[in-house]
C-alpha positions in Angstrom: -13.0 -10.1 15.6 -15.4 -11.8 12.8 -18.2 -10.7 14.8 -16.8 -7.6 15.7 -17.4 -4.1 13.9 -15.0 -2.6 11.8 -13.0 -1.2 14.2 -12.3 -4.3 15.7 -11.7 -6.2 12.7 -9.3 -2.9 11.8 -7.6 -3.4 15.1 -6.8 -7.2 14.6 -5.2 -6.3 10.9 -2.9 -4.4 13.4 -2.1 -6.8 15.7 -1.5 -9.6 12.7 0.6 -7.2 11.0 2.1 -5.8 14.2 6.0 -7.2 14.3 9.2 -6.7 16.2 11.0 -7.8 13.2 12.7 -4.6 11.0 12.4 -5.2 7.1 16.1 -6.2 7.3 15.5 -8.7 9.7 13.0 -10.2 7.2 15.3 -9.7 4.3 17.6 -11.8 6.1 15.1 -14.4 7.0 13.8 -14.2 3.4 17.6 -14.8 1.8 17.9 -17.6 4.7 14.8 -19.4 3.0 16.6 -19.1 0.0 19.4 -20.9 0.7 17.4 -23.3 2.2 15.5 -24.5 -0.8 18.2 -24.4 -3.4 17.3 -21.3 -5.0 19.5 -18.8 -5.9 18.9 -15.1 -5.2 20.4 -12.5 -7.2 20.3 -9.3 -6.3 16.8 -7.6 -5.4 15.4 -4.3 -5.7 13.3 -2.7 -3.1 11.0 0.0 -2.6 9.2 2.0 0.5 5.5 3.1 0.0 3.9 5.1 2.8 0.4 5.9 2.7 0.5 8.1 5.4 -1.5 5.3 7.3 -0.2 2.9 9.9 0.7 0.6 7.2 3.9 0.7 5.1 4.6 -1.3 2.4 8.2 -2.8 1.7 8.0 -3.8 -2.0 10.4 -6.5 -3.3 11.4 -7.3 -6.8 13.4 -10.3 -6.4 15.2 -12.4 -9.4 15.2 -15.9 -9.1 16.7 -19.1 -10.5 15.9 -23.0 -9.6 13.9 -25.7 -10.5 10.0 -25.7 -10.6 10.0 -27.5 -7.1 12.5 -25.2 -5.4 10.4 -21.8 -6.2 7.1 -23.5 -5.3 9.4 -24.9 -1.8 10.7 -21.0 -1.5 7.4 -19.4 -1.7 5.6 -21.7 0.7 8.0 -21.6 3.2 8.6 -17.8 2.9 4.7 -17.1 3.7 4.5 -19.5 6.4 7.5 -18.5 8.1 7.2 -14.4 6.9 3.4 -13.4 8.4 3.3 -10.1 6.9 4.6 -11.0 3.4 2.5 -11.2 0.3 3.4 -12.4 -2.8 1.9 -10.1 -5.7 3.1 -11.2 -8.9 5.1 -14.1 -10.3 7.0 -14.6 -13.7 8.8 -17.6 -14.8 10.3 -19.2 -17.7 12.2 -21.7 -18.9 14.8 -21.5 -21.3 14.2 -24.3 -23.4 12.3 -27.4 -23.1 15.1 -29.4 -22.1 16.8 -27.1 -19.0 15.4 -27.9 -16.0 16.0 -24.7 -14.2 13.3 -21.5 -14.3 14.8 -18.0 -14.2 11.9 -15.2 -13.1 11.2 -12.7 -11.1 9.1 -12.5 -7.8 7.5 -9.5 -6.9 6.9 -9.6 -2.8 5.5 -6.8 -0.6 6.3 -7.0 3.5 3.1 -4.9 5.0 4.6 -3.2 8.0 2.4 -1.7 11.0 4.3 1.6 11.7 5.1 2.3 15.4 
């Protein structure tokens, strides 16, 4: 499709974003990560945007807690194993110099090609 015109390089978008998979099913897959890495997710907030195209956009603001390692572990495993997620902002802090966990927010968006 590099070579393509835009309408083929419109219709691969499709097919990458093109999934089975049900934001829930993702959610779960996304809390499954969690779990896996250490970190501890607390309750998230989500949001539907619909463009009135094919693509909808699932928006995630997800609070987080774990060490530096763990979040950087979460987010690399959740965009390898997620194809259609995004992360779009990041916020993290520290406590104090001497705790060793980060508290901070993720904010995530699952780009969904509407059947």
């Amino acid at each position: 499709a590099a070579d393509g015109g835009a309408d083929a390089k419109v219709a691969a978008l499709y097919r990458l974003l093109k999934k089975e998979d049900t934001p829930t099913d993702w959610l779960a897959k996304l809390y499954g990560i969690g779990r896996g890495t250490g970190i501890e997710l607390q309750q998230a907030s989500y949001t539907t945007h619909d463009s009135g195209g094919r693509i909808s956009r699932y928006e995630i603001v997800l609070p987080v807690a774990g060490s530096y390692s763990q979040v950087r572990d979460f987010l690399k495993r959740a965009t390898a194993e997620i194809p259609v997620l995004s992360v779009d902002q990041m916020t993290l802090k520290r406590e104090s110099r001497k705790d060793g966990a980060l508290h901070g927010e993720l904010r995530l968006t699952l780009h969904m090609v509407q059947s």
